[in-house]
C-alpha positions as CSV (number, residue, x, y, z in Angstrom):
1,X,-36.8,-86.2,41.5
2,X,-37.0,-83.1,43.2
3,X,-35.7,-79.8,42.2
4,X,-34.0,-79.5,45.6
5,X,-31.7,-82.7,44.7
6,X,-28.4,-82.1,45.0
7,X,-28.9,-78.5,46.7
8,X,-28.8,-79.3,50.0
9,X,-25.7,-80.0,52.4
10,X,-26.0,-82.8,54.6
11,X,-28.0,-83.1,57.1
12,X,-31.3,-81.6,55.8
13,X,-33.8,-82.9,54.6
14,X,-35.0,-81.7,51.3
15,X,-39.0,-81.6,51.4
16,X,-38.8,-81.0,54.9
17,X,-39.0,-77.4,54.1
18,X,-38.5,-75.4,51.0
19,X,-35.4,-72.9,51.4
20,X,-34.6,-69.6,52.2
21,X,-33.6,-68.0,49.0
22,X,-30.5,-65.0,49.4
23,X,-29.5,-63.5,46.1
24,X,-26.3,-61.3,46.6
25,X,-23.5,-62.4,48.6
26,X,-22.2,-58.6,50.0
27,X,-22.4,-57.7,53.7
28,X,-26.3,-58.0,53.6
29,X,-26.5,-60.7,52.0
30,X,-24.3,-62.9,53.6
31,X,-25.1,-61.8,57.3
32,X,-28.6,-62.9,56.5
33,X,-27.1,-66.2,55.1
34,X,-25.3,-66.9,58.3
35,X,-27.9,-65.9,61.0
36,X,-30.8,-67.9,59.2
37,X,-28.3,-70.7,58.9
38,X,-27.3,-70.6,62.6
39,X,-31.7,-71.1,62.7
40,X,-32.0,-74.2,61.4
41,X,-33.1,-73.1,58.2
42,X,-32.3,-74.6,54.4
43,X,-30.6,-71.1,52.7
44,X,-29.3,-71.0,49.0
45,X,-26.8,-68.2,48.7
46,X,-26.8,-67.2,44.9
47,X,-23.8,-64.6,44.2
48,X,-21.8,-63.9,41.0
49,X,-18.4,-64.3,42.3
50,X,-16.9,-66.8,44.1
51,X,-16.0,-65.1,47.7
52,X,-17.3,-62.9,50.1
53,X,-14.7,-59.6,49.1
54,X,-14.4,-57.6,52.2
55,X,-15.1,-53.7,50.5
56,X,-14.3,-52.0,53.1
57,X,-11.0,-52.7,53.2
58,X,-10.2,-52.6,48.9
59,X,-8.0,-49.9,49.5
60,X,-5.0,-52.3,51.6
61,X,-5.2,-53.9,48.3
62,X,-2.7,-51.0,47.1
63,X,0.0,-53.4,48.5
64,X,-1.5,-56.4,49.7
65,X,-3.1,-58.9,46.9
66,X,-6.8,-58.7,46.2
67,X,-7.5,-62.8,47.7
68,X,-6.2,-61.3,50.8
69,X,-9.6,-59.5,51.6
70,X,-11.7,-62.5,50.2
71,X,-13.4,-65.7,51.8
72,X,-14.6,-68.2,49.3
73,X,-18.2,-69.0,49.6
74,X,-17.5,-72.4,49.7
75,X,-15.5,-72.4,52.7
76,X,-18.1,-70.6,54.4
77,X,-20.9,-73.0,52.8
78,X,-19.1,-75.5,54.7
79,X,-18.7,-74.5,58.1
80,X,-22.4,-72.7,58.4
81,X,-24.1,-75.5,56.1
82,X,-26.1,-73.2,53.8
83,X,-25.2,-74.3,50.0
84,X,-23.5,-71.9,47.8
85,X,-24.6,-71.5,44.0
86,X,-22.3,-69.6,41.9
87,X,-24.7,-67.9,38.9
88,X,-25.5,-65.0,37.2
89,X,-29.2,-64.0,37.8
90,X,-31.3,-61.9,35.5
91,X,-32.3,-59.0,37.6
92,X,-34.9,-57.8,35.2
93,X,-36.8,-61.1,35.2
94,X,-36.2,-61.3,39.5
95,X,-38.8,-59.2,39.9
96,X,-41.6,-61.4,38.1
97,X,-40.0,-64.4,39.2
98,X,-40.0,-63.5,43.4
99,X,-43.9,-62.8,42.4
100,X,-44.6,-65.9,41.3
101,X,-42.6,-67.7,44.4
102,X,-39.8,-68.7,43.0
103,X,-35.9,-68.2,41.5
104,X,-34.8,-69.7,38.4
105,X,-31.1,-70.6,39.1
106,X,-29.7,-72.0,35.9
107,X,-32.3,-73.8,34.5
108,X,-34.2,-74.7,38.0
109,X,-37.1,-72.9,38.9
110,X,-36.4,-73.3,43.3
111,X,-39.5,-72.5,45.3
112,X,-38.7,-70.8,48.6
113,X,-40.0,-70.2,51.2
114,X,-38.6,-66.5,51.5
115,X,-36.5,-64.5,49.3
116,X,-34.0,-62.0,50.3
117,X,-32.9,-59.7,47.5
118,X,-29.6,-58.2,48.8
119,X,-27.9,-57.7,45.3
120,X,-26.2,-54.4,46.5
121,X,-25.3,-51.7,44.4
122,X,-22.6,-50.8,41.3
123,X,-20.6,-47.7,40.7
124,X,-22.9,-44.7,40.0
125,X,-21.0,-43.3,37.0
126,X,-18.0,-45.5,36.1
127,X,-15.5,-43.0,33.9
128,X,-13.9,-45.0,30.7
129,X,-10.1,-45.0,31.2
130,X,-10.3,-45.3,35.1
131,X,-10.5,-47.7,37.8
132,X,-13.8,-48.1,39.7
133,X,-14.6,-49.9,43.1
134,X,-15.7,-52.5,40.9
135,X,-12.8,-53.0,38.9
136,X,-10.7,-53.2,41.9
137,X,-12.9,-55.5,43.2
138,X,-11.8,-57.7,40.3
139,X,-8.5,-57.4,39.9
140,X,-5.0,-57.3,41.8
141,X,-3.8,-53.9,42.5
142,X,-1.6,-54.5,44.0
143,X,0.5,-55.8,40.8
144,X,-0.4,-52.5,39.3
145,X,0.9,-50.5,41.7
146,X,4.1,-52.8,41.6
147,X,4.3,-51.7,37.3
148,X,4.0,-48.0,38.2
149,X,7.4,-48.2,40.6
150,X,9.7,-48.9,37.5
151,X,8.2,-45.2,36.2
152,X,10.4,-42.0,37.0
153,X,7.5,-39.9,39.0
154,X,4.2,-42.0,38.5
155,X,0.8,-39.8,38.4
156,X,-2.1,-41.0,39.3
157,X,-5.1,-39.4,39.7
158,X,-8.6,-40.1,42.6
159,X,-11.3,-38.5,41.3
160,X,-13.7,-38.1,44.2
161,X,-13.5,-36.8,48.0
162,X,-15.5,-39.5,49.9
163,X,-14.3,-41.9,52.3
164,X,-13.2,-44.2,49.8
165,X,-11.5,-42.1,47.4
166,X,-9.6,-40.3,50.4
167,X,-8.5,-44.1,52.0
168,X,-6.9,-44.6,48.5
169,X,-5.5,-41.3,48.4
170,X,-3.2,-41.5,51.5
171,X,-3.2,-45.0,51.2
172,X,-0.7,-44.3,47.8
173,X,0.6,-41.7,49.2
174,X,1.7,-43.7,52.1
175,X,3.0,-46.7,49.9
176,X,4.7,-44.6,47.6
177,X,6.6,-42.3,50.7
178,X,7.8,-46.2,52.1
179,X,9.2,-47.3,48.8
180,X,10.7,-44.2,48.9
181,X,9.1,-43.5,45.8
182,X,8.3,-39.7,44.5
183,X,4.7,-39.8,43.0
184,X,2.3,-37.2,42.2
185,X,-1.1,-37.5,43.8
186,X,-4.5,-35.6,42.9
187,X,-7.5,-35.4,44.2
188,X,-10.7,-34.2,42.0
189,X,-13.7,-33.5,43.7
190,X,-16.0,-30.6,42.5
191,X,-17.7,-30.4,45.9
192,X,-17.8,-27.9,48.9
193,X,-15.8,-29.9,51.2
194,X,-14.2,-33.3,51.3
195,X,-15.8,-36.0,53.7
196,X,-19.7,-34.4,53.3
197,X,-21.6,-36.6,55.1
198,X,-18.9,-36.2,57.9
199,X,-18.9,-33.6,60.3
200,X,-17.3,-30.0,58.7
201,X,-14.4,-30.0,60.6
202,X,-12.9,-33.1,59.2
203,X,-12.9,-31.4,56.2
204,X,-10.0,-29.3,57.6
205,X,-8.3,-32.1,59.0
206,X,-7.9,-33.9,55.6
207,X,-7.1,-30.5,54.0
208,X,-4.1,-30.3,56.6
209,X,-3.1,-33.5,55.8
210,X,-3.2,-33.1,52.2
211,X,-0.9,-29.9,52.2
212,X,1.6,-32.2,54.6
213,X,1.8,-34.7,51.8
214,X,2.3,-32.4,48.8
215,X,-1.0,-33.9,47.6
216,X,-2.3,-31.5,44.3
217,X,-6.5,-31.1,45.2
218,X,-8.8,-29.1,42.7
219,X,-12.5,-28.5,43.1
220,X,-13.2,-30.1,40.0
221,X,-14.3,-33.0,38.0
222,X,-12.2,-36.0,37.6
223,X,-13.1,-36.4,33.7
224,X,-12.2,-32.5,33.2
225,X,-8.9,-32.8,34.7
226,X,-8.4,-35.8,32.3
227,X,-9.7,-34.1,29.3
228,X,-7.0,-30.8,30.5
229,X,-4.1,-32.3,32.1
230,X,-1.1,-33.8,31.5
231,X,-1.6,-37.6,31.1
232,X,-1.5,-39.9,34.5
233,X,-0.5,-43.2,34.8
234,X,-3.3,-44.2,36.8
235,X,-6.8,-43.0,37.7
236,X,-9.3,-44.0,39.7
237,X,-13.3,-42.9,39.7
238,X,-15.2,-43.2,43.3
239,X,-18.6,-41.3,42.5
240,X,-20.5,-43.0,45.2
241,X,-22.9,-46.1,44.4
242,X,-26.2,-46.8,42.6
243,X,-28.2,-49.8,43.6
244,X,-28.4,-52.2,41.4
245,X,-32.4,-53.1,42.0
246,X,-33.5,-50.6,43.7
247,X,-36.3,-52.1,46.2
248,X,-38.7,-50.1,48.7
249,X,-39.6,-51.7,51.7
250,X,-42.0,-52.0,54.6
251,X,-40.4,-51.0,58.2
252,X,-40.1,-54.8,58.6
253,X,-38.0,-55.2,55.3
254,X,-40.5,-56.6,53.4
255,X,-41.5,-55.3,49.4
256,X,-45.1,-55.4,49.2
257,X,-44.4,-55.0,45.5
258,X,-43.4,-58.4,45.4
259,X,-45.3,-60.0,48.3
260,X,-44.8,-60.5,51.6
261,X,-42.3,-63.3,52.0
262,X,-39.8,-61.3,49.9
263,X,-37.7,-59.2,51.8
264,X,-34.6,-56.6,51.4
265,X,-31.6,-55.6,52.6
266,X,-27.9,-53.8,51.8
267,X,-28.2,-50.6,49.5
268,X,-30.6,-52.4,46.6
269,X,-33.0,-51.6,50.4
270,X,-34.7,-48.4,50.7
271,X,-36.0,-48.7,54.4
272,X,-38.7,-45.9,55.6
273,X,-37.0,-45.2,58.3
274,X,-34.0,-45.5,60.7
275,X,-30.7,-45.7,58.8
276,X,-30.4,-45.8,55.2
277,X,-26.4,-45.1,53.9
278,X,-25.2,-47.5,51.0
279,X,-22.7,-48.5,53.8
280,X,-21.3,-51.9,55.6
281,X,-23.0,-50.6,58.9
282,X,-26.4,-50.1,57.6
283,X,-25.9,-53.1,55.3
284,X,-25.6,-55.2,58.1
285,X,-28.3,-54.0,60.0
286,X,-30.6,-54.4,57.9
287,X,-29.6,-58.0,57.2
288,X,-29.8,-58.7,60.6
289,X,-33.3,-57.3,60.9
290,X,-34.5,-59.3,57.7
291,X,-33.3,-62.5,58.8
292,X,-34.5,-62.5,62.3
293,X,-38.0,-61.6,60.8
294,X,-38.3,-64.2,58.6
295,X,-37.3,-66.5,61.5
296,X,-40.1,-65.1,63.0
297,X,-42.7,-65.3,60.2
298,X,-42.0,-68.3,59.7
299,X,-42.9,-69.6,63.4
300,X,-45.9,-67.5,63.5
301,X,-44.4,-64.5,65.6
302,X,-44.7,-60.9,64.8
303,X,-42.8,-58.9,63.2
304,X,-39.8,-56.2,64.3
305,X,-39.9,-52.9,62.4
306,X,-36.2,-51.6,61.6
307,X,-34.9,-48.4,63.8
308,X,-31.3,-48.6,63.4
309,X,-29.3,-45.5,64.0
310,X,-25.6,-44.8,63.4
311,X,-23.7,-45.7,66.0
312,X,-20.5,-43.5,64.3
313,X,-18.4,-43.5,61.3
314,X,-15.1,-43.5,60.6
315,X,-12.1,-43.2,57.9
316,X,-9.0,-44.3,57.6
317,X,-5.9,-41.8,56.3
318,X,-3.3,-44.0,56.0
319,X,-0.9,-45.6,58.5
320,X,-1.9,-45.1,61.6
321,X,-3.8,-42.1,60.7
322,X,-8.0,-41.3,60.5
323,X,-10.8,-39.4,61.6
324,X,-14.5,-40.2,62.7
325,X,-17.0,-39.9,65.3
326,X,-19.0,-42.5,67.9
327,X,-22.4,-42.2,69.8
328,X,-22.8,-38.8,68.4
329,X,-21.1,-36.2,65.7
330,X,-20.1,-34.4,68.5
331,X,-17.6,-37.2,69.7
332,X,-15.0,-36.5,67.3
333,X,-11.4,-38.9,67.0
334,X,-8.5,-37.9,64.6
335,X,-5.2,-39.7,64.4
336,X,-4.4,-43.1,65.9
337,X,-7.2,-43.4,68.1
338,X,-9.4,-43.0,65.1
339,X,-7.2,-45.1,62.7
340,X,-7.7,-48.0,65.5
341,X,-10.8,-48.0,66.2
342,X,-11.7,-47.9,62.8
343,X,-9.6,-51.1,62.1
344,X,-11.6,-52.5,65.3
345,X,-14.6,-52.7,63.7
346,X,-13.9,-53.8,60.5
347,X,-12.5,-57.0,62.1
348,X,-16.1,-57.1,63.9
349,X,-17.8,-58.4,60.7
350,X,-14.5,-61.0,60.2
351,X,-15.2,-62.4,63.4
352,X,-18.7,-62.7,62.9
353,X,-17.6,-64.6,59.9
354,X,-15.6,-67.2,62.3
355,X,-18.8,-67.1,64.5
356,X,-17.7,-64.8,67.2
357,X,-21.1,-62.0,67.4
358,X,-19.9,-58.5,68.8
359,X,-22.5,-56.7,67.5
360,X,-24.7,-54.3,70.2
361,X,-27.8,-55.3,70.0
362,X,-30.3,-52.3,69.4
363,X,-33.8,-54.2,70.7
């Protein structure tokens, strides 16, 4: 009996080919799942969870339930015929095992005939007593935020002036204002400006905005204002991301650490060049890239080096509010414009989840 028994979906053919292995079931992960599935090709799709959560949009679960962002892997398994194993890999033994040609998945050892490591990245420095992106990611917020309306004035506390602590910050404040609910909102961020990687200017639009709302913002760390404050009900920590394997690659995607029919992709990837954010967009990208390559390796074709460059970035503030720029930093939208297009594209990676492709091609 084969290994491959009872792996498969229907229709092909174990032996006929051994499968293309993607371990990590985020943005990179499963856009490489669905493109080399659309192939022809056997995939195994090996991710902790259950469903494909859509992180980009975490901070709607304020008021809308955490499933309501999620597609189960299983419903995707069965419409794109690429089979869905539910485990908990040992990262530290990946590594040796991706060396060796293979991926021990429970107590299989499944040969492959490329491995895509796209196991994303964690919370860089998750604060005790606070709610990270991957506690969210785990839990229904919404109900919390529910608990906090029976409280006289609620405080809660977002430590860190990124994009997504600032989507959760007006997000609440937004909620809260609707309920007609007075709550007191902080921001902690010890940096220059809000929004860095953004243009400087939008740095002043958020400050604007954050006056408007009678939000309290200090230059300072999230766990000092803990450690000095009054107590808060609620706090959340968004200190940026850390990959959770960190991986270098070739221009092509490839780790020659490991060989070449292991590739990588989504922020575990460190590409040479083009764009390299732990971000959807890039994500994606480099997914895309990755998967097309290995089709390409696999029929004896060369191979496309990764140029990617940022088409724009955006932010949402709220209802109907945000800020960004597209095709260039100096092509800046504030307000609804902003807010929609923003929405526009986040439904670009749901419809290429229902098979619709809008993505420009860059080659």
């Amino acid at each position: 009996m084969s290994d491959f028994d009872g792996f498969f979906q229907p229709g092909v053919k174990a032996g006929q080919v051994d499968p293309v292995i993607v371990v990590g079931g985020g943005y990179a992960g499963l856009s490489a799942t669905l493109q080399l599935s659309r192939s022809g090709l056997p995939v195994i799709l090996c991710d902790t969870s259950p469903a494909f959560t859509h992180l980009i949009r975490l901070h709607k679960t304020v008021y809308r339930p955490l499933e309501a962002y999620q597609v189960p892997f299983a419903t995707l398994a069965g419409r794109y015929g690429f089979t869905f194993r539910q485990c908990a890999l040992n990262l530290d033994e990946l590594s040796r095992q991706a060396v060796e040609g293979y991926v021990k998945v429970g107590t299989k050892r499944l040969p492959f005939s490329a491995l895509v490591v796209a196991t994303g990245g964690r919370a860089a420095r998750p604060l005790p007593g606070t709610m990270s992106i991957d506690d969210i990611r785990s839990v229904d917020l919404s109900i919390r935020i529910k608990e906090l309306l029976a409280l006289a004035t609620p405080r809660i506390a977002v430590g860190g002036g990124g994009a997504t602590g600032l989507q959760f910050l007006f997000e609440l404040s937004d909620f809260f204002a609707g309920m007609r609910k007075k709550v007191q909102l902080f921001l902690l961020d010890p940096g220059q400006r809000l929004l860095s990687t953004f243009p400087p200017e939008c740095h002043d639009y958020v400050r604007s905005k954050i006056r408007k709302n009678n939000i309290f913002y200090d230059q300072q760390p999230l766990d000092s204002f803990l450690s000095h404050a009054e107590k808060v009900d609620l706090a959340f920590s968004f200190a940026g991301v850390r990959e959770t394997l960190p991986l270098k690659t070739n221009a092509c995607g490839q780790v020659p650490s490991l060989g070449h029919f292991v590739f990588a992709a989504g922020d575990c990837a460190r590409y040479p060049q083009g764009m390299d954010a732990l971000d959807a967009q890039a994500a994606v990208r480099k997914a895309r890239l990755v998967a097309g390559n290995i089709e390409a390796m696999l029929a004896g074709r060369p191979l496309q080096e990764y140029n990617y460059q940022s088409l724009g970035a955006f932010v949402s503030l709220g209802f109907w509010d945000g800020l960004g720029w597209i095709f260039g930093e100096d092509r800046m939208l504030t307000g609804l414009p902003a807010f929609t297009l923003k929405e526009t594209i986040e439904a670009q990676f749901l419809l290429y989840l229902a098979g619709l492709d809008t993505y420009i091609k860059t080659k």
